[in-house]
Backbone bond lengths (Angstrom), bond angles and torsions (degrees), N, CA, C in turn:
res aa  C-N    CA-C-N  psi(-1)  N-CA   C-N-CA  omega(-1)  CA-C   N-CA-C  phi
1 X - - - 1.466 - - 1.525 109.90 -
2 X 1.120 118.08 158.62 1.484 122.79 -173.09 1.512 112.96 -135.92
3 X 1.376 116.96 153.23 1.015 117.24 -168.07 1.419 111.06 -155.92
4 X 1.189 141.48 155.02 1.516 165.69 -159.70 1.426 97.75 -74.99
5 X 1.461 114.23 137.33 1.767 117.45 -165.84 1.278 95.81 -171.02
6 X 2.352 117.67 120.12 1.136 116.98 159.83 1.929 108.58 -98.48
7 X 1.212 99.38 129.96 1.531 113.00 -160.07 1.901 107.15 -138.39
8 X 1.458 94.18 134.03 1.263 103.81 171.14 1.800 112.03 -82.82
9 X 1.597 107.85 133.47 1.534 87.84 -142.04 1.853 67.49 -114.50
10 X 0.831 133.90 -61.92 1.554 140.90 -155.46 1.944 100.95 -110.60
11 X 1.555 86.57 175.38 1.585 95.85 -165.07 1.722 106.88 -99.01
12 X 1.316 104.80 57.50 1.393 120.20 -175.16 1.096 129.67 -158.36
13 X 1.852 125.45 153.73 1.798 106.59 -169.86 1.393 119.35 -42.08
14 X 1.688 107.00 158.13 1.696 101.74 174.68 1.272 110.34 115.10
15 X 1.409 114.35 168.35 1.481 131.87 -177.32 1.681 120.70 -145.60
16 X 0.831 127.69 153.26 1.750 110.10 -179.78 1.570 105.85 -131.07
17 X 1.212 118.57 132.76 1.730 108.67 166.78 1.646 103.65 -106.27
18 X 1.358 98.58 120.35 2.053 131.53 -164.61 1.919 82.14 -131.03
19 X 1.915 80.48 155.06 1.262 110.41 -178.25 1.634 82.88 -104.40
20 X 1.439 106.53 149.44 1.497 134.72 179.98 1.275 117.75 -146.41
21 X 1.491 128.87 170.15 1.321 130.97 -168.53 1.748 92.16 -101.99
22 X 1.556 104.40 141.06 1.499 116.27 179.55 1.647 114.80 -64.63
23 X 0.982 124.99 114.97 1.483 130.82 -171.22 2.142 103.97 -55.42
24 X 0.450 87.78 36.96 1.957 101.63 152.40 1.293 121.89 -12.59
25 X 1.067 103.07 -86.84 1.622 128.34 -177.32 1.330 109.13 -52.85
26 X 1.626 109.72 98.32 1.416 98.62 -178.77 1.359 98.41 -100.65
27 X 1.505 103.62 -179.87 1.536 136.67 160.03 1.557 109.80 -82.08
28 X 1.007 110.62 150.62 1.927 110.80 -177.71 1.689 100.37 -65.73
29 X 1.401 106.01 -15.96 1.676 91.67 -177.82 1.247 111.75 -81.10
30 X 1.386 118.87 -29.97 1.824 147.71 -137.72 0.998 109.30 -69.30
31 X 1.761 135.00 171.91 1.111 148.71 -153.49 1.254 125.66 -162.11
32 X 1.348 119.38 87.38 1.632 122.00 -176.47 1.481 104.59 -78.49
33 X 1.393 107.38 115.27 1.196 124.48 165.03 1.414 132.06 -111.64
34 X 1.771 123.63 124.71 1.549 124.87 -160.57 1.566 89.04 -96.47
35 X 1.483 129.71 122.32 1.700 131.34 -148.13 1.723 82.18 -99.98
36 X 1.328 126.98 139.25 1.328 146.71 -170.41 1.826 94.04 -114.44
37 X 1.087 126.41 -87.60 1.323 127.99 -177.91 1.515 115.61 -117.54
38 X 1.524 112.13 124.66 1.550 108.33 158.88 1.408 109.44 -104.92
39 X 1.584 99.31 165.43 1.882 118.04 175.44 1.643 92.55 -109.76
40 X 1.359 95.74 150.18 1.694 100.80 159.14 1.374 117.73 -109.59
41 X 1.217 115.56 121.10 1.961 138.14 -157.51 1.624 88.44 -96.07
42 X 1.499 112.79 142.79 1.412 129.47 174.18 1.303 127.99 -33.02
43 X 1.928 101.86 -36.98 1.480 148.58 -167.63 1.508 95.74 -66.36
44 X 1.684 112.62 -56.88 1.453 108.36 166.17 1.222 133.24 -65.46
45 X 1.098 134.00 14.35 1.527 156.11 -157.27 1.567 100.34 -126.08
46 X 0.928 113.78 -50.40 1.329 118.81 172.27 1.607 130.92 -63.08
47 X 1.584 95.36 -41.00 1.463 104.80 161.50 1.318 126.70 -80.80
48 X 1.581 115.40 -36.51 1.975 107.63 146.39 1.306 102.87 -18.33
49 X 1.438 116.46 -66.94 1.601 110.54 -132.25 1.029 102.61 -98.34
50 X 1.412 131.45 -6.68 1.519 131.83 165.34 1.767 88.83 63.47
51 X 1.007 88.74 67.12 1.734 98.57 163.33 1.992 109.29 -82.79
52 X 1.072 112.13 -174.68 1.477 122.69 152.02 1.400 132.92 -29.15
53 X 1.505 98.82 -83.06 1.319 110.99 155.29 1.793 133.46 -40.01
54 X 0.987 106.49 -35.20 1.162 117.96 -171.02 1.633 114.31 -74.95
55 X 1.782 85.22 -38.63 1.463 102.99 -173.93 1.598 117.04 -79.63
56 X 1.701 112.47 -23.10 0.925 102.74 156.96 1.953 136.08 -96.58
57 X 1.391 95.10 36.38 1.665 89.16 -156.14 1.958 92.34 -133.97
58 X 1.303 100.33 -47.33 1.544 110.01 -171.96 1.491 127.55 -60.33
59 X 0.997 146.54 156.25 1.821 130.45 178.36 1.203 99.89 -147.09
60 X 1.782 143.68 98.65 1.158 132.58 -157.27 1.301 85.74 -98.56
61 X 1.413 117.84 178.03 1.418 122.20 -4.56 1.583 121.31 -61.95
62 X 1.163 141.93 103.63 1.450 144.55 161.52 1.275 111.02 -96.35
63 X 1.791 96.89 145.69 1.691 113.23 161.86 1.416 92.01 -81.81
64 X 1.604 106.19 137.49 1.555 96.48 168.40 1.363 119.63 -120.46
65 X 1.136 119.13 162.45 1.584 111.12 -171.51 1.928 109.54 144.09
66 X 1.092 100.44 156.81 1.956 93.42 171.20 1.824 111.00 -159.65
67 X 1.214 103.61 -21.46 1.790 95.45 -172.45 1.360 95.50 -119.20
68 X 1.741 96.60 113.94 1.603 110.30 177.89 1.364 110.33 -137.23
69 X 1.154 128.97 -167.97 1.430 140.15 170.56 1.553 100.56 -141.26
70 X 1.525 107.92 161.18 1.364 101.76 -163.85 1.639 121.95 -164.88
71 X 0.966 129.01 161.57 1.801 106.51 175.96 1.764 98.58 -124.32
72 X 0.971 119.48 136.70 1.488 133.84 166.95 1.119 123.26 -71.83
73 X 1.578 118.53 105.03 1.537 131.08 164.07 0.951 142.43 -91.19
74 X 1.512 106.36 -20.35 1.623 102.03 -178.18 1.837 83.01 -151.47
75 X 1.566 107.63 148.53 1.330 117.19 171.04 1.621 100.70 -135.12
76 X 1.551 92.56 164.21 1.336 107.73 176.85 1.546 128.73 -68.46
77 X 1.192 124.62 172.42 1.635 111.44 169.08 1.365 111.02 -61.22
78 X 0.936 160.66 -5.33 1.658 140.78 -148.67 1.906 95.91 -154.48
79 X 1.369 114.06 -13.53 0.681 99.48 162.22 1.437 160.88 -40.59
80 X 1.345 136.25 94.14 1.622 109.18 -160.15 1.902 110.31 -130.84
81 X 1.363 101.74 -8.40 1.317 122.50 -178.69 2.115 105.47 -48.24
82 X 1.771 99.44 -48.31 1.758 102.98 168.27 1.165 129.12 -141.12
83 X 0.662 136.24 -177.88 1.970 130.87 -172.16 1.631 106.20 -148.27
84 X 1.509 108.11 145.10 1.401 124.09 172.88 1.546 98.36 -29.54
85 X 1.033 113.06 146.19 1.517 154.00 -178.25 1.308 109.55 59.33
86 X 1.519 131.92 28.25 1.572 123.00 -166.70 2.061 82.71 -94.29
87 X 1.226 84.94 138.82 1.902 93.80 167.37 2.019 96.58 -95.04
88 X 1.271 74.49 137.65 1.933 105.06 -172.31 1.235 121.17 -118.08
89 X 1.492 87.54 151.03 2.094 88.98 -179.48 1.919 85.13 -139.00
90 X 1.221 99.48 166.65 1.942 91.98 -163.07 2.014 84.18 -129.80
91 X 1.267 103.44 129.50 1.787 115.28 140.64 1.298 99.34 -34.35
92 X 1.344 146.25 164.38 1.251 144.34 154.08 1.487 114.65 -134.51
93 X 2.040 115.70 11.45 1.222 92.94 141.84 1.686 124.85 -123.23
94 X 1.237 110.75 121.02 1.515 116.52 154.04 1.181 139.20 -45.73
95 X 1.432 110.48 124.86 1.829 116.77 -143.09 1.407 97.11 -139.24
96 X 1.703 122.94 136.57 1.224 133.31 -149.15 1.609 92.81 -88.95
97 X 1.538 136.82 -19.00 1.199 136.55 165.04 1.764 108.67 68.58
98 X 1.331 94.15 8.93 2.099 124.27 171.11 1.620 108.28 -97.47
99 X 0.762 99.89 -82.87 1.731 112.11 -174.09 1.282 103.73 -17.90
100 X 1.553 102.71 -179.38 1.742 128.75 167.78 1.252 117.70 -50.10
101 X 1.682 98.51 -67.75 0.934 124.59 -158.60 1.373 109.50 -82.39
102 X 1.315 139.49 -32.68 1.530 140.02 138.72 1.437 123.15 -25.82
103 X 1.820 99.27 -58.57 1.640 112.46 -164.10 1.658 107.91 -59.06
104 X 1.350 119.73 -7.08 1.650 145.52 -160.31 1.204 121.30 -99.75
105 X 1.536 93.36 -37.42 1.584 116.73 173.63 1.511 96.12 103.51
106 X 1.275 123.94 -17.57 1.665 113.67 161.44 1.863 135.55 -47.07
107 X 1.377 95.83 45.52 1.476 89.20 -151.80 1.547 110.58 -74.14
108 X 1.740 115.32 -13.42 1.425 103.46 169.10 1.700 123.28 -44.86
109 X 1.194 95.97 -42.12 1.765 110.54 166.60 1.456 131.80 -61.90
110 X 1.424 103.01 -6.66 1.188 111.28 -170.57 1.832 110.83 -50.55
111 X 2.060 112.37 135.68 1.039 90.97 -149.16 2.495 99.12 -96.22
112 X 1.413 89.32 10.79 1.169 116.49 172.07 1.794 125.32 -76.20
113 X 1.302 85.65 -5.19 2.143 87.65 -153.11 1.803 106.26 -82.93
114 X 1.917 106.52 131.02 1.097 88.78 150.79 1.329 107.46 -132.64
115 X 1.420 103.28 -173.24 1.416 123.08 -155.41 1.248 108.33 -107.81
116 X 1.676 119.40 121.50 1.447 112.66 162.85 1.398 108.37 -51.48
117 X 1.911 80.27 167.91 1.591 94.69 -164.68 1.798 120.37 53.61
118 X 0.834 123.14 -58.38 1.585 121.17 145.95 1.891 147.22 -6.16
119 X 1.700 88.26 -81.75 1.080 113.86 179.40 1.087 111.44 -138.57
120 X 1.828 117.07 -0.56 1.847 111.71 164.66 1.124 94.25 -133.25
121 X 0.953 105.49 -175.83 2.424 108.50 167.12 1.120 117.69 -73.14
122 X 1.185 118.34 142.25 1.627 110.55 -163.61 1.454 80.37 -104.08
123 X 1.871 90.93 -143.27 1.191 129.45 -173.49 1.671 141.84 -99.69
124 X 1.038 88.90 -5.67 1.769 108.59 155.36 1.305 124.37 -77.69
125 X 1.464 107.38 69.42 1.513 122.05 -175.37 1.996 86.56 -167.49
126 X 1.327 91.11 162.95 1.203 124.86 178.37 2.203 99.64 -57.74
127 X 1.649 90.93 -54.07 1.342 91.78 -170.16 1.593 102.90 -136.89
128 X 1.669 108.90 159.40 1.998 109.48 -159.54 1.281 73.51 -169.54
129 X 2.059 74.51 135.57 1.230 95.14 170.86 1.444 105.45 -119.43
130 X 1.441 122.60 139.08 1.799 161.06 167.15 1.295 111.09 -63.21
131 X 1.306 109.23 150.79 1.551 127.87 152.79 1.573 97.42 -80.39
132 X 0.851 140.34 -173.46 1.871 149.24 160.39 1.363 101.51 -83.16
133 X 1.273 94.39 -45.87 1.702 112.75 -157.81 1.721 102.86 -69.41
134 X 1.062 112.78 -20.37 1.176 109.57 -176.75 1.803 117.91 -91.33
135 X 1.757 99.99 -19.96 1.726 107.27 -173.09 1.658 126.74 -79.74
136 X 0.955 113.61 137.66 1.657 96.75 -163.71 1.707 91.89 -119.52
137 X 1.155 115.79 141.79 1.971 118.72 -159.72 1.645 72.88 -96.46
138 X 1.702 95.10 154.40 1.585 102.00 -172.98 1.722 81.52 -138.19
139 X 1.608 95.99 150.22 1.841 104.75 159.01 1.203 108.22 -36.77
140 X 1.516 119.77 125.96 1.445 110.58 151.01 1.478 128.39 -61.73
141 X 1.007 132.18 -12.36 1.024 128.19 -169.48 1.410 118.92 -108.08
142 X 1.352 110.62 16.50 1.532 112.65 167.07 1.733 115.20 -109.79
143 X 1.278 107.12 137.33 1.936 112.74 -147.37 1.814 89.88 -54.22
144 X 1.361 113.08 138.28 1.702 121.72 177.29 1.377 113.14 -53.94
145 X 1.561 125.59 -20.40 1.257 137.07 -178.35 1.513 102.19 -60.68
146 X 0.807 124.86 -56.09 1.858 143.19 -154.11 1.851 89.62 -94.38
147 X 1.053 141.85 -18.20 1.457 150.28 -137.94 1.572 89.78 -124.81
148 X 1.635 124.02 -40.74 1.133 131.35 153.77 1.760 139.67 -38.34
149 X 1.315 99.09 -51.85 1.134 119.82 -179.97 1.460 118.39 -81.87
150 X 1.206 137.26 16.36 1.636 150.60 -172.37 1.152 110.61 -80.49
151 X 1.389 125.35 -31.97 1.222 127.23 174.54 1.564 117.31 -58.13
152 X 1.462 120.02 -52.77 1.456 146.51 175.00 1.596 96.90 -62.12
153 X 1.325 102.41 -63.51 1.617 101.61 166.59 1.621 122.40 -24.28
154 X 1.024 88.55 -56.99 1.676 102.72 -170.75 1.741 113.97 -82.25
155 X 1.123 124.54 -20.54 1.340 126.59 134.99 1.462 139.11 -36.88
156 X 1.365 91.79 -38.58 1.633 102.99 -176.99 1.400 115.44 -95.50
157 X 1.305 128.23 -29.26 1.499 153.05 106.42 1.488 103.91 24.63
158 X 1.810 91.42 -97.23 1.827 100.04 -175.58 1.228 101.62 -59.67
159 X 1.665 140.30 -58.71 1.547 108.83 172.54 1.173 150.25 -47.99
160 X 1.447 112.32 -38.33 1.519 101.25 166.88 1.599 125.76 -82.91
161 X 1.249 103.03 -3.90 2.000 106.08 -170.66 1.809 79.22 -102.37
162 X 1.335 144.37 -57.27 1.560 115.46 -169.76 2.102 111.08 7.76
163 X 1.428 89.26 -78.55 1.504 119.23 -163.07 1.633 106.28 -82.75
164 X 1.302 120.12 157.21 1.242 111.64 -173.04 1.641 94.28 -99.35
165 X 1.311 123.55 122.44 1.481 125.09 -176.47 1.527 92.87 -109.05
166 X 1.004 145.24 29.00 1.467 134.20 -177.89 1.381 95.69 -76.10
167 X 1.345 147.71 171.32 1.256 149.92 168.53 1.479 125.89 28.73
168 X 1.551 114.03 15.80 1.383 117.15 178.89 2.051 97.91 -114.40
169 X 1.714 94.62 -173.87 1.294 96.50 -172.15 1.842 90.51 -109.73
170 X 1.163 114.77 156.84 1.380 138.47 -149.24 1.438 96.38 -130.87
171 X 1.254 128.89 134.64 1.403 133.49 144.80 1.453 110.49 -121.60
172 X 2.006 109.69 121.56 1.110 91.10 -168.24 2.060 87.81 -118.67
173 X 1.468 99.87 123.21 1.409 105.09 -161.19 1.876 103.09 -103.24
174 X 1.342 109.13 99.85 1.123 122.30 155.09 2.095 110.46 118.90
175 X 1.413 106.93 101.07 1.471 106.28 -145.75 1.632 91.09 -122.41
176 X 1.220 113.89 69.55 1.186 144.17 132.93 1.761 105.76 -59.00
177 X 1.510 111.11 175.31 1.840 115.73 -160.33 1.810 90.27 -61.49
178 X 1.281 136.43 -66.81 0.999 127.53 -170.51 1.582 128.94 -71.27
179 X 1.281 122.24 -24.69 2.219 117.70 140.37 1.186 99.05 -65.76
180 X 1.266 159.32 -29.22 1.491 131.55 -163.47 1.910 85.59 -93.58
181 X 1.186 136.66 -25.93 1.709 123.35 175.25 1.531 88.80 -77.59
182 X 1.222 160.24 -44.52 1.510 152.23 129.19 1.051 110.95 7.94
183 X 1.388 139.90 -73.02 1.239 138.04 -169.34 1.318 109.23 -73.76
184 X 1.533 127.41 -35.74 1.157 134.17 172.78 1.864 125.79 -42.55
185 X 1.461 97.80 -55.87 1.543 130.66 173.06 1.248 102.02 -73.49
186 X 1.513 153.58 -34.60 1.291 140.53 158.00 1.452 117.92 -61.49
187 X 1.356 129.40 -51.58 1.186 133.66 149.26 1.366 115.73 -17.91
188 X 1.657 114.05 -78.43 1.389 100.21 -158.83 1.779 102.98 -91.34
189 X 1.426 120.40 11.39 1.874 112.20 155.69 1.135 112.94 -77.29
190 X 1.350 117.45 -25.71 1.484 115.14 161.31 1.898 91.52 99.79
191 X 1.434 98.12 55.31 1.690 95.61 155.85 1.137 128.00 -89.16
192 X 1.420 117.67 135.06 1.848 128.08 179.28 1.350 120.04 -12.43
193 X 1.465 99.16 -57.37 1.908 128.59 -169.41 1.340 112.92 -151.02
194 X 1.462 104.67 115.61 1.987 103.16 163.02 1.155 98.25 -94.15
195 X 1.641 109.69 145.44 1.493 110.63 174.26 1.523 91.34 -135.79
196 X 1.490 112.15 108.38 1.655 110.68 -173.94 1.699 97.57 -101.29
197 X 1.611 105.27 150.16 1.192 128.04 -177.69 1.377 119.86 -103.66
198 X 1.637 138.68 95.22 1.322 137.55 -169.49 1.109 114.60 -140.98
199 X 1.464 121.34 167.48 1.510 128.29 161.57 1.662 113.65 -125.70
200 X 1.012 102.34 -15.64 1.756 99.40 174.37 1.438 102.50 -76.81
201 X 1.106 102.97 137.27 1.803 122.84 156.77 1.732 127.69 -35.22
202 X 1.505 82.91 -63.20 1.757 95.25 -171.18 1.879 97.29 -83.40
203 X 1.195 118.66 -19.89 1.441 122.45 -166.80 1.584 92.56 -72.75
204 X 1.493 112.84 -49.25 1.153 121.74 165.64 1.498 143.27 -34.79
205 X 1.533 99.42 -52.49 1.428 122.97 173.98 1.436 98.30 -67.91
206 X 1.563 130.69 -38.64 1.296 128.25 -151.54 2.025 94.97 -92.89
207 X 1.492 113.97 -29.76 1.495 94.92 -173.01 1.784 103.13 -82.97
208 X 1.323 133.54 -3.41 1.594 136.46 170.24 1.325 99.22 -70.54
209 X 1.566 127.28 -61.81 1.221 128.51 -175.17 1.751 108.10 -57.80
210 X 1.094 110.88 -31.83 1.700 103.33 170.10 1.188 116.10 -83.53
211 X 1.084 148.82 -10.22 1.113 146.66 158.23 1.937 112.52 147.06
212 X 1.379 93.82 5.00 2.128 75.34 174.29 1.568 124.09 -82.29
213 X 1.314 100.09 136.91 1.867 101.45 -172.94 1.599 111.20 -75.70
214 X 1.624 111.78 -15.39 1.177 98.10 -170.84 2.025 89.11 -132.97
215 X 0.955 118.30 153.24 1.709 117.59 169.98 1.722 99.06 -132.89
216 X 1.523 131.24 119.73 1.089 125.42 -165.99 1.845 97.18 -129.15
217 X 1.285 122.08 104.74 1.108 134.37 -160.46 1.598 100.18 -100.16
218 X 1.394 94.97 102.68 2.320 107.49 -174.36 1.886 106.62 -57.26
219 X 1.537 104.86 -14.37 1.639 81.60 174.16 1.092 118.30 -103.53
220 X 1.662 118.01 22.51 1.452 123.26 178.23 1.386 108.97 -142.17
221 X 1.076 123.24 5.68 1.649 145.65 155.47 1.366 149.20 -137.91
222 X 0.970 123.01 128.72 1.960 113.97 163.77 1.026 116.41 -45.82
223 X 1.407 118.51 110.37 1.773 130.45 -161.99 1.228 99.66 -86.21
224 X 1.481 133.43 -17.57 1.532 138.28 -178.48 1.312 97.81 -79.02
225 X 1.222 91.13 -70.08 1.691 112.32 -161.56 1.971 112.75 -48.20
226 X 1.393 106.71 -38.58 1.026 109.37 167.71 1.579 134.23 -85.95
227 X 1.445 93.71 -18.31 1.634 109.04 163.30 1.805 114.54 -71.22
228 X 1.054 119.09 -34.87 1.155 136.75 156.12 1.830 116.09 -45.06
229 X 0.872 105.46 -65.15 2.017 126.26 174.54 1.345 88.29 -47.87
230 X 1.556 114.06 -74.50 1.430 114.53 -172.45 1.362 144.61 -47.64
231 X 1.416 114.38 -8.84 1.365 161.33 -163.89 1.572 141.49 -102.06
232 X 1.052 69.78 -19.20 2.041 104.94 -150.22 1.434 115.50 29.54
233 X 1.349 89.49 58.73 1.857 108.98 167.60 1.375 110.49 67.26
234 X 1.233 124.85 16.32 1.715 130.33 165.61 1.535 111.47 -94.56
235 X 1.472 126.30 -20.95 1.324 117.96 175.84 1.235 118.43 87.05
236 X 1.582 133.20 163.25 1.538 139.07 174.27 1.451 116.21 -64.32
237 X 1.831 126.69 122.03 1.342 138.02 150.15 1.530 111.70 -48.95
238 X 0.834 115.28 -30.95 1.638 121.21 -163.36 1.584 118.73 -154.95
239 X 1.611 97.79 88.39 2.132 88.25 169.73 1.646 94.75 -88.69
240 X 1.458 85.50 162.66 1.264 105.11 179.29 1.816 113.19 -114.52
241 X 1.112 157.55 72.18 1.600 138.34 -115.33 1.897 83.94 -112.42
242 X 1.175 107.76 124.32 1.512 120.72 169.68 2.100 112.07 -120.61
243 X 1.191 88.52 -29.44 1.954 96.89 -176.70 1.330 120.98 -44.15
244 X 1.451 105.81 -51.02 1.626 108.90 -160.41 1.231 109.45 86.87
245 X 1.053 154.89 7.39 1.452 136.06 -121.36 1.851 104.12 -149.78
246 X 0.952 123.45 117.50 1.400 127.34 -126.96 1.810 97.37 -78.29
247 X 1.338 106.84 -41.55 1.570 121.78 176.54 1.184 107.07 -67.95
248 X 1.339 124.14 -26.81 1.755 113.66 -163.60 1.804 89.03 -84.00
249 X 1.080 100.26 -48.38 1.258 104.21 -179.85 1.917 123.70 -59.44
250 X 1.104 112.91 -7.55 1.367 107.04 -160.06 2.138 74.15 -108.68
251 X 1.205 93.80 -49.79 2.159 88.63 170.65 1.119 88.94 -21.62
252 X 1.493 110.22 -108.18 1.429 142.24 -164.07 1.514 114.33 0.85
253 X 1.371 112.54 -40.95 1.524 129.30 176.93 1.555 117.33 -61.63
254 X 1.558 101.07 -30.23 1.588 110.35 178.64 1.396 111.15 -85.30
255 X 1.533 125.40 -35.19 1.774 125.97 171.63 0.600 112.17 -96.93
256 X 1.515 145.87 -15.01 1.121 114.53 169.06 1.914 125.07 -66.93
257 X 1.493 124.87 128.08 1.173 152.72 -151.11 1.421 101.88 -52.89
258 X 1.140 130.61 163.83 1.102 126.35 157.11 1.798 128.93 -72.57
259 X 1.222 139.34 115.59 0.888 169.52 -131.45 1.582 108.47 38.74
260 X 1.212 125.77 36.69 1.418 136.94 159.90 1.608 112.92 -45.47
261 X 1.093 99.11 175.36 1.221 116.28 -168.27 1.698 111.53 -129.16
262 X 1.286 125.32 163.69 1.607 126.93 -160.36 1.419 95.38 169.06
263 X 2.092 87.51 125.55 1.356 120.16 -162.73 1.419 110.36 -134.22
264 X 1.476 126.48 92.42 1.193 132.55 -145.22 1.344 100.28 -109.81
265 X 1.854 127.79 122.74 1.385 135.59 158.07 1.562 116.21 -93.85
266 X 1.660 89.36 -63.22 1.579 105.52 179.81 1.864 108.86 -26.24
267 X 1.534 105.12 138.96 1.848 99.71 176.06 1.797 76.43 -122.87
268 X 2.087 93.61 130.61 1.608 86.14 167.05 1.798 96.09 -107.71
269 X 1.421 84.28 167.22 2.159 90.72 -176.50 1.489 102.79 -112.53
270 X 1.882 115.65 51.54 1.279 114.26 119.81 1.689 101.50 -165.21
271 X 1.233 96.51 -177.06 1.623 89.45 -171.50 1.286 124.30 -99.68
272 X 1.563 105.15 151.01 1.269 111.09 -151.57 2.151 104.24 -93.03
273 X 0.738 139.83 130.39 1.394 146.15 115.23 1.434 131.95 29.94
274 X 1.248 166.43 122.56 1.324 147.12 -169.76 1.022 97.50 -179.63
275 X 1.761 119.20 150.58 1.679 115.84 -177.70 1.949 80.67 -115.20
276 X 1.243 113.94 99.16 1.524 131.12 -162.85 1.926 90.66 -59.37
277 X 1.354 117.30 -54.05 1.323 111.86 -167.39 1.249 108.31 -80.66
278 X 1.382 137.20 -29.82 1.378 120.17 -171.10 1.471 101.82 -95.15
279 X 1.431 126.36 -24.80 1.648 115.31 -175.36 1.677 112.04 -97.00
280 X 1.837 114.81 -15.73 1.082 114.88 176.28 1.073 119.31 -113.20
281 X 1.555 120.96 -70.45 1.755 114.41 176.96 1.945 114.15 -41.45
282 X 1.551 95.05 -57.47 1.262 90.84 -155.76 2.030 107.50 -79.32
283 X 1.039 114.09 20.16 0.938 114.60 173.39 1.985 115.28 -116.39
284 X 1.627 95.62 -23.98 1.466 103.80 166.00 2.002 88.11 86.78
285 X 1.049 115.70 29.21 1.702 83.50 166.69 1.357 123.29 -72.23
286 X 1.481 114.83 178.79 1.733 110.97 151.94 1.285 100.03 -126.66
287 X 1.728 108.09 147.03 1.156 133.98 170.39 1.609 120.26 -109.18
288 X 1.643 103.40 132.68 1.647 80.59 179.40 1.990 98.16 -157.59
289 X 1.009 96.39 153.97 1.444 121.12 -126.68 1.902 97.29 -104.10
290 X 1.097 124.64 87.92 1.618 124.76 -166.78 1.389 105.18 -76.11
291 X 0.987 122.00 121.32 1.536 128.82 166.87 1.994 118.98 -115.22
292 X 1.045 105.95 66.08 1.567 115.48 171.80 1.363 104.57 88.89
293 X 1.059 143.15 -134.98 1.870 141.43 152.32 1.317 113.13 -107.94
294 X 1.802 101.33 168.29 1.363 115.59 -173.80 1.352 87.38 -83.79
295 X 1.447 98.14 138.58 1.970 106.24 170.73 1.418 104.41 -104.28
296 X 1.033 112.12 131.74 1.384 156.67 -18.10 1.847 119.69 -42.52
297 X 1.411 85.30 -58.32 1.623 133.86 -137.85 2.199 86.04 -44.08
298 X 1.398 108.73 -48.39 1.254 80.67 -169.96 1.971 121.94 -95.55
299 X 1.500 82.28 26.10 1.664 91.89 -176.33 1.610 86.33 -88.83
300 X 1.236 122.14 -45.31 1.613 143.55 178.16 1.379 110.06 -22.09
C-alpha cells in the first residue's frame, strides 16, 4: 500500500511530496501509526533550507517531520505499552536505554539518541512508524491539533519548571510558539513578574494576552536598562533563554541577578561572548542547559 510522504530526497534546499510504501513491517516492539495532525518545528525549517546544521547531521532520503498526533493501527508482537485505536502523541527522542546516562535514568542525555524525522522517518506522511516506548495515549477528546503540539509543549515545560519560578521574576527571552507556552507556564505557577523578550508585533500582542506584565522589544529599547527599571535595579531570578540569538543572550548575562538562575533552550549558530568571571563566578549564577524533556517525568 502506498501512501503520501514530505521527504528530503537529495542533499540540497527543498522538500518533495512522493508516494512511498506504508511502513508495515513492524518490529515486535513497533507501532503503526495512521498520522491525524502534524506541527512544523523550527528543526523542519532548517532542513528546508539545508542550512549547516542540517547539512551536517541529515542523510536523505528522509520522511521528515516529528510532532504529530495520531491513531494506532497496527502494533507489534510484544507490544503492550498501546493498542489499536488509542490516539497518540510520540517522545521524539529515541534512547538506546544502554548508556550511562540512560542506565541512570538520564535518558534526555542519552549519548545514543536519535530523533524522528531526524535520524529515522518521521511523521510527515500519511502513516509512521513508533517505538511503543516512545507513544504516549492522549484523551481522545481533546482536538488532535493542540494534542500535536506536546512535544514543543514539553520543551517549554522542562524550561521553565528546571527552577522554581513560583514567586520570583521571570525573563522569558524570545516568544516564538515555544516562549509564548513559557509565558503561559509562568503565568499559571504563579511567578511574581514575567518580563518577555521580543521583536515581533503580533508575538508581542500574543505574550501580554498570555500572561506577560511587561513585553520589552530590544529594537525599540535598552533591554538592560529597562530590565533594570522593571526590577527596581535587582535584576532577573530566573531567565528563561528560548531566542537563539546571540545578543539577547549575551544581555541576559548582564540581568540576570546575582545568584540567579538561567535556563537555556534557544541553540544559537555561533558563539556567544561572556565576561565568565564578572557575570558568572563572581556573581554565583547557575546555568542549565535543556535538551528536549525529561522522559517520563516531564510528559508526567
Amino acid at each position: 500500500m502506498e501512501m503520501t510522504a514530505i521527504i528530503k530526497e537529495t542533499r540540497a534546499a527543498g522538500l518533495k511530496i512522493v508516494k512511498k510504501q506504508v511502513p508495515d513491517q513492524l518490529k515486535p516492539d513497533e507501532v503503526l501509526v495512521k498520522v491525524i495532525v502534524t506541527s512544523i518545528c523550527g528543526t523542519d525549517v532548517h532542513i528546508y533550507k539545508w542550512d549547516k546544521w542540517s547539512q551536517g547531521r541529515i542523510k536523505p532520503p528522509l520522511t521528515t517531520g516529528h510532532e504529530f498526533c495520531g491513531k494506532v493501527i497496527k502494533i507489534g508482537s510484544k507490544v503492550t505499552k498501546v493498542k489499536v485505536g488509542d490516539v497518540v502523541s510520540a517522545e521524539t527522542h529515541i534512547v538506546c536505554g544502554e548508556c550511562e546516562f540512560c542506565k541512570r535514568g538520564e535518558y534526555h542525555i542519552c549519548k545514543n539518541t536519535k530523533i524522528i524525522g531526524v535520524d529515522t522517518d518521521g511523521c510527515f506522511a500519511e502513516y509512521a512508524k513508533m517505538p511503543a516506548y516512545n507513544l504516549i495515549v492522549n484523551n481522545s477528546g481533546i482536538d488532535p491539533k493542540f494534542l500535536s503540539i506536546q512535544e514543543p509543549l514539553g520543551n517549554a515545560v522542562h524550561t521553565m519548571l528546571h527552577f522554581d519560578i513560583k514567586d520570583k521574576t521571570v525573563a522569558v527571552v524570545g516568544c516564538g510558539p515555544i516562549g509564548l507556552m513559557g509565558v503561559n507556564i509562568a503565568k499559571a505557577v504563579g511567578a511574581k513578574k514575567i518580563i518577555a523578550i521580543e521583536v515581533n508585533d503580533y508575538r508581542i500582542k500574543l505574550a501580554k494576552e498570555l500572561g506577560a506584565d511587561v513585553v520589552i522589544n530590544p529594537l525599540k529599547e535598552d533591554v538592560i536598562q529597562r530590565v533594570f527599571e522593571e526590577t527596581d535595579g535587582t535584576g532577573i531570578d530566573v531567565v528563561t533563554e528560548f531566542s537563539g540569538n546571540k545578543q539577547a543572550i549575551e544581555q541576559a548575562f548582564k540581568y540576570v541577578k546575582p545568584g540567579g538562575k538561567m535556563s537555556m533552550l534557544g541553540i544559537v549558530p555561533s558563539n556567544i561572548e561572556i565576561d565568565l568571571y564578572n557575570d558568572v563566578v563572581f556573581k554565583g549564577i547557575t546555568i542549565y542547559g535543556v535538551v528536549g524533556r525529561l522522559l517520563f517525568k516531564t510528559w508526567d
